[in-house]
C-alpha positions in Angstrom: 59.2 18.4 -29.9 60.4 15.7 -32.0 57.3 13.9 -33.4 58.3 10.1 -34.3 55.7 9.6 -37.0 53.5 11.1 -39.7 50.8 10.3 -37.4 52.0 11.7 -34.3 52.6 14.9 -36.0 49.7 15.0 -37.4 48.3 14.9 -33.4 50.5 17.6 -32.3 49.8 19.9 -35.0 45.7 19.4 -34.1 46.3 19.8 -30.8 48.8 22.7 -30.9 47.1 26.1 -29.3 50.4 28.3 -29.4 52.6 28.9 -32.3 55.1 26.5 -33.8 58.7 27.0 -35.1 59.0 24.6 -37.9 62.9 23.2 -38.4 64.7 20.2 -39.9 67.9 19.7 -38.9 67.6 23.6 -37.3 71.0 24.0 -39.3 69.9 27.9 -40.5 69.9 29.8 -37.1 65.8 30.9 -37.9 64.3 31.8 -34.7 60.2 32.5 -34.5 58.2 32.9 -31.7 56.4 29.3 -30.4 57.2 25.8 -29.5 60.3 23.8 -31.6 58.9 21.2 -34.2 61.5 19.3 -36.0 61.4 16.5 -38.6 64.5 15.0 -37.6 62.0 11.9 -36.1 60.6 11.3 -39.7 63.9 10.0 -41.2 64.8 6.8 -43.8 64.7 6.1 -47.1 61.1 4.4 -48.1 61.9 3.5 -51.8 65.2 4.1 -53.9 65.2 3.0 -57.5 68.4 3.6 -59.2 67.5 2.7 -62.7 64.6 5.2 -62.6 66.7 7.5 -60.9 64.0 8.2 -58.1 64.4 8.4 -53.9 61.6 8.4 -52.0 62.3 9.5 -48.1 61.4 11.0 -44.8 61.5 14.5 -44.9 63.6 14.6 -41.4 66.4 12.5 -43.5 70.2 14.1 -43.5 71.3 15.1 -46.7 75.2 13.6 -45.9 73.2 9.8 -45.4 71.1 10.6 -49.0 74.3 12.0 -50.4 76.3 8.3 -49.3 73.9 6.2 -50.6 73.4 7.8 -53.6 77.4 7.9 -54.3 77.5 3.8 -53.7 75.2 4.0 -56.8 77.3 7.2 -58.6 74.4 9.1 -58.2 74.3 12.5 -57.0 71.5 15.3 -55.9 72.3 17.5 -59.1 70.9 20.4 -57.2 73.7 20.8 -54.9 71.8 21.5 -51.7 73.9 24.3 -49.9 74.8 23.9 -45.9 75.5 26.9 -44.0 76.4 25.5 -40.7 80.1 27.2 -41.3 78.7 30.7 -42.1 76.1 30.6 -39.3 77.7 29.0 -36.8 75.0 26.8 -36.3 75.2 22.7 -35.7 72.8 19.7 -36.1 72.2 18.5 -39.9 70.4 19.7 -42.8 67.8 17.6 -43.9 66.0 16.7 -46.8 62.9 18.0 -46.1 64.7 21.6 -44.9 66.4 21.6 -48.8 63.3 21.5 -50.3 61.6 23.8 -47.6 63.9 26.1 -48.1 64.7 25.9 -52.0 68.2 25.5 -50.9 69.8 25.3 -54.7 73.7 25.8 -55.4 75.8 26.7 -57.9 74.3 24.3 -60.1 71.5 25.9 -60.7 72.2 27.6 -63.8 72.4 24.5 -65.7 70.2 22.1 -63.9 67.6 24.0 -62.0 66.5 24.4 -58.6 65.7 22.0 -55.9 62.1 22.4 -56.6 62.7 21.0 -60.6 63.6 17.7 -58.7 60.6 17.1 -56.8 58.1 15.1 -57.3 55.8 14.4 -54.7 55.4 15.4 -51.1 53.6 14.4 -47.6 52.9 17.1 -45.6 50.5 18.1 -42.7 48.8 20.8 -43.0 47.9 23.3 -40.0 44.4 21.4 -39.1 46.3 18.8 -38.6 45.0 17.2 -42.1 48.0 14.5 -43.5 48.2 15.5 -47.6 49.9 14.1 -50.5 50.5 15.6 -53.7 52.6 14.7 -56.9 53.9 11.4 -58.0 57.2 9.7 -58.2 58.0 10.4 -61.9 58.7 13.1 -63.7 55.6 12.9 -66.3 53.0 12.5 -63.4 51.9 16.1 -62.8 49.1 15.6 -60.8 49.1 18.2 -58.7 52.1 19.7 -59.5 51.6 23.4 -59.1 51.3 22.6 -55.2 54.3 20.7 -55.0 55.8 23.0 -56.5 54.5 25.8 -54.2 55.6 23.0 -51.0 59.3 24.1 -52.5 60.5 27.4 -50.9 57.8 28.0 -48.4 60.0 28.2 -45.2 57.5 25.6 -43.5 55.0 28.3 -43.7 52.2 25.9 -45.3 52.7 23.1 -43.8 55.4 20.4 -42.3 57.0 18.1 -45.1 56.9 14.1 -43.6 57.6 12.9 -46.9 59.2 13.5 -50.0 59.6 12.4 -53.8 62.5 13.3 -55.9 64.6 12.7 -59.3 68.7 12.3 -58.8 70.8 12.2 -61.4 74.5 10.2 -62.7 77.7 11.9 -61.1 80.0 13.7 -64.2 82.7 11.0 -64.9 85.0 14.1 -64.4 85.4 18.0 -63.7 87.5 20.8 -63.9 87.2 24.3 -63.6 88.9 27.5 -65.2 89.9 30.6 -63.3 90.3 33.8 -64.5 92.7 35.9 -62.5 92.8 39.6 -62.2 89.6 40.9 -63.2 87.8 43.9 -61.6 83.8 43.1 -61.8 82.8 44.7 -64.6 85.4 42.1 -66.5 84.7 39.5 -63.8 80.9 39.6 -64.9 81.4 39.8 -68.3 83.8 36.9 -68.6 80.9 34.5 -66.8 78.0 35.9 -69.2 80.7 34.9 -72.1 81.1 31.3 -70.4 77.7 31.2 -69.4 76.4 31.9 -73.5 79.1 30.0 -74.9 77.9 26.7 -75.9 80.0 24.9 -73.6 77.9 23.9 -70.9 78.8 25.1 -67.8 77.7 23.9 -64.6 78.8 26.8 -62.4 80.1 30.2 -62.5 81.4 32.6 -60.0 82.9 35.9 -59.2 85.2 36.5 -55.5 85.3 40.5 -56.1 88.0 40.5 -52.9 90.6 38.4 -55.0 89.0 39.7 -58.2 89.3 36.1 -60.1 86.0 34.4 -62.2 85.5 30.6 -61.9 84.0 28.5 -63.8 83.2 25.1 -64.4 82.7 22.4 -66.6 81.7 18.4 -66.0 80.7 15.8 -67.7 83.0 12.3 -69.3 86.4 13.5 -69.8 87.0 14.0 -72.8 84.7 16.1 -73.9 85.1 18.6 -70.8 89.0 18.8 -72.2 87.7 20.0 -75.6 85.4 22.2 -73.6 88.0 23.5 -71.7 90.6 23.8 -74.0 87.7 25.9 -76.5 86.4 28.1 -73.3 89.8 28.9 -72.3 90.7 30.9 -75.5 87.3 32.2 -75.4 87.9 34.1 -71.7 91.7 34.5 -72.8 90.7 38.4 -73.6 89.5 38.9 -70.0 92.4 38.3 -68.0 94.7 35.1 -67.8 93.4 32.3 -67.5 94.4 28.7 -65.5 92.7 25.8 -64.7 92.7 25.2 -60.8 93.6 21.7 -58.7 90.3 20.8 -56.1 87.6 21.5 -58.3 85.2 19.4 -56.3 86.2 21.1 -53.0 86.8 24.7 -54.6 82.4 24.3 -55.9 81.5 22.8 -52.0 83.7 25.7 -50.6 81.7 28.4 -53.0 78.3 26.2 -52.5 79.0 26.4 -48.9 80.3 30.5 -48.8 83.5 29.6 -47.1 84.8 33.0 -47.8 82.3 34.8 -45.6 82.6 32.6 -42.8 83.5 34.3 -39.8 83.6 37.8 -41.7 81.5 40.2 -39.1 78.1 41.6 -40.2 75.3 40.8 -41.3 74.8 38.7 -44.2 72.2 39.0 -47.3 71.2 36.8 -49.9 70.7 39.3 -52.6 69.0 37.5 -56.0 69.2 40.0 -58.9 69.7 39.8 -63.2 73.0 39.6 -63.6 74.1 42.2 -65.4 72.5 44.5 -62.3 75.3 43.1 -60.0 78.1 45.3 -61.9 76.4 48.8 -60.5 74.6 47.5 -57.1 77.7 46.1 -55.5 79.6 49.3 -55.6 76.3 50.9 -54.0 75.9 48.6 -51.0 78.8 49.5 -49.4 79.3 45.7 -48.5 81.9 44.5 -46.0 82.9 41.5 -48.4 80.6 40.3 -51.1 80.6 36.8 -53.5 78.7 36.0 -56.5 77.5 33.1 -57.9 74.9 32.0 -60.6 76.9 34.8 -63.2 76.3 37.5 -60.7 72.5 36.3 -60.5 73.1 35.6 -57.0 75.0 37.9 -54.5 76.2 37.3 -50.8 77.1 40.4 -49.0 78.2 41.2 -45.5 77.2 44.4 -43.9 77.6 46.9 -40.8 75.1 45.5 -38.3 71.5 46.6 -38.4 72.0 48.3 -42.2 68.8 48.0 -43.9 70.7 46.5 -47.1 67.3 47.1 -49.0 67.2 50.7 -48.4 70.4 50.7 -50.7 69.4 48.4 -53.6 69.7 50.4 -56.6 68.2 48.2 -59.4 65.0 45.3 -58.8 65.8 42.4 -57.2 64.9 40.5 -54.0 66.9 40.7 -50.9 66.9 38.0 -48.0 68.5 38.7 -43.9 70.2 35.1 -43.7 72.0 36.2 -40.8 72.0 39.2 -38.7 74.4 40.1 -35.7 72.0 40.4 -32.6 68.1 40.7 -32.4 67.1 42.8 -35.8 64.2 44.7 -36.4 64.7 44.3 -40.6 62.2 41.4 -42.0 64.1 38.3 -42.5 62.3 38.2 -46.3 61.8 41.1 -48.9 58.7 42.8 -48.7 56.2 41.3 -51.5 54.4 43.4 -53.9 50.7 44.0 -52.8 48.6 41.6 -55.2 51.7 38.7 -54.5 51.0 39.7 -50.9 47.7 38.9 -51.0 48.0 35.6 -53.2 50.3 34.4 -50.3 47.7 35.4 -47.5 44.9 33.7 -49.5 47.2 30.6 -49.4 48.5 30.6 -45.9 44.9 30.7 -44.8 43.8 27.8 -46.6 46.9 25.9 -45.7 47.3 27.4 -42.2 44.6 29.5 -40.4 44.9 29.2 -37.6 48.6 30.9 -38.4 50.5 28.7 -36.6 53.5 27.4 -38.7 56.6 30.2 -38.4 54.7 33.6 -37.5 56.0 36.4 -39.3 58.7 34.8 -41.2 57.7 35.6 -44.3 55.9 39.0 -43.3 
């Protein structure tokens, strides 16, 4: 089902007696029991204000059609929403509404923050079929804000976005980026956490343990991201040797995007850990292929189909099933803690009790 409207979603939710699979653009392959309900009807842009750098639109929108218009005004969406159509295998397209859903955030998180820092106001439906709004459409109105907030990385769980408010931000004038070639992972990690505490201000870092090499980069108007570049690259010169790389805009969209696990067979987990961790759990998990980003924050692995990647993890952390290779009988999410279990029951009943948004994809 494709609902046209706020309204008529609003209507279908009400009169819905069976369970409901909740999807965008259905770009991430997630499969729940009950009836398909996308978005992809609520699409458009209802305000865009440049000079305040704010957007307001459906929730069904595309990202590529926000990511056009806001380039004709060199503005960008700073949090770097990933797509994951080439490691899934999936098709359609990713929508506004499923970034926010989702908390879909890429490498630029460790400078900028996640999707969820950028919005500021949402629609949504709620399970009675009840049409809320929460939030404003500037930064310093935080009515509400916890909820918005909560909106952000709750997998449709709580309720179906129709609307959402957000901050963009300028495009860098320029960007490059510095690899550093030859590095096992111990080095690899340690020259990111040097970039990464340097006062340089880098907007993405990166660790390929296959081809052992550590990227990093750096944007902003050009000059200064030369003296940048010129002062981090004697700073990582004692890790390995260092060069800056051609493509940096396609290199970050290919690492955004995990080009290098596409088509690798296995399943694939989305492991988010402290850095430093990611230097004695990779060896342990026994991974197929494995990428970092976020400074070895954030971990990709492939594994042997139907390993229980969790069973493994050797330090705290959260682990997430983005894709597994046939019907799986692991939980797509990490198991929460008992009181967090409990605040999330509390919340999906208030939000959703009759339990019919996604069943059992968050546990």
């Amino acid at each position: 089902m494709t609902a046209q409207s706020e309204a008529e979603l609003a209507d279908i939710i009400a009169g819905a007696h069976e369970p409901l699979c909740i999807q965008g653009g259905g770009t991430r392959g997630v499969s729940v029991p009950g009836e398909v309900l996308t978005t992809q009807g609520l699409s458009g842009v209802k305000l865009y204000e440049p000079g305040a750098l704010t957007l307001v639109v459906g929730a069904g929108t595309p990202v590529a059609e926000i990511e056009t218009l806001l380039a004709a005004e060199n503005q960008r969406l700073a949090f770097e929403p990933l797509d994951l159509r080439r490691l899934l295998g999936t098709e359609g397209a990713p929508t506004i509404g499923g970034a926010f859903a989702t908390n879909a955030s890429g490498p630029r998180r460790i400078q900028c923050g996640a999707a969820r820092d950028f919005l500021l106001g949402v629609r949504f439906v709620d399970g009675r079929g009840e049409v809320l709004s929460n939030g404003g459409r500037v930064m310093k109105n935080v009515t509400g804000y916890d909820l918005v907030k909560l909106m952000a990385g709750a997998h449709g769980t709580l309720g179906v976005l129709t609307e959402v408010s957000l901050k963009v931000l300028p495009c860098a004038e320029t960007q490059t980026t510095l690899a550093v070639r030859g590095v096992d992972l111990p080095e690899g990690v340690a020259a990111l956490s040097a970039a990464l505490g340097s006062p340089y201000d880098v907007t993405g870092a990166a660790y390929d343990p296959t081809e052992r090499v550590a990227y990093v980069r750096l944007e902003g108007f050009e000059g200064a991201v030369r003296y940048r570049a010129e002062a981090l690259r004697a700073l990582l010169a004692p890790f390995g040797e260092v060069e800056e790389v051609s493509g940096s805009e396609e290199l970050w969209r290919d690492i955004r995007d995990l080009k290098a696990l596409a088509g690798v067979e296995g399943d694939v987990w989305r492991l988010s850990v402290k850095p430093s961790d990611a230097v004695a759990l990779i060896p342990a998990l026994g991974a197929t292929r494995c990428f970092c980003d976020w400074g070895g924050g954030l971990i990709w692995a492939v594994m042997p189909k139907g390993v229980d990647l969790r069973q493994r993890m050797t330090v705290a952390g959260h682990a997430t099933l983005i894709r597994s290779e046939g019907r799986s009988p692991l939980a797509r999410h990490h198991p929460e803690p008992a009181p967090l279990a409990a605040i999330s029951a509390g919340l999906r009943q208030q939000f959703d009790p009759r339990g019919i948004f996604n069943p059992g994809l968050m546990g």
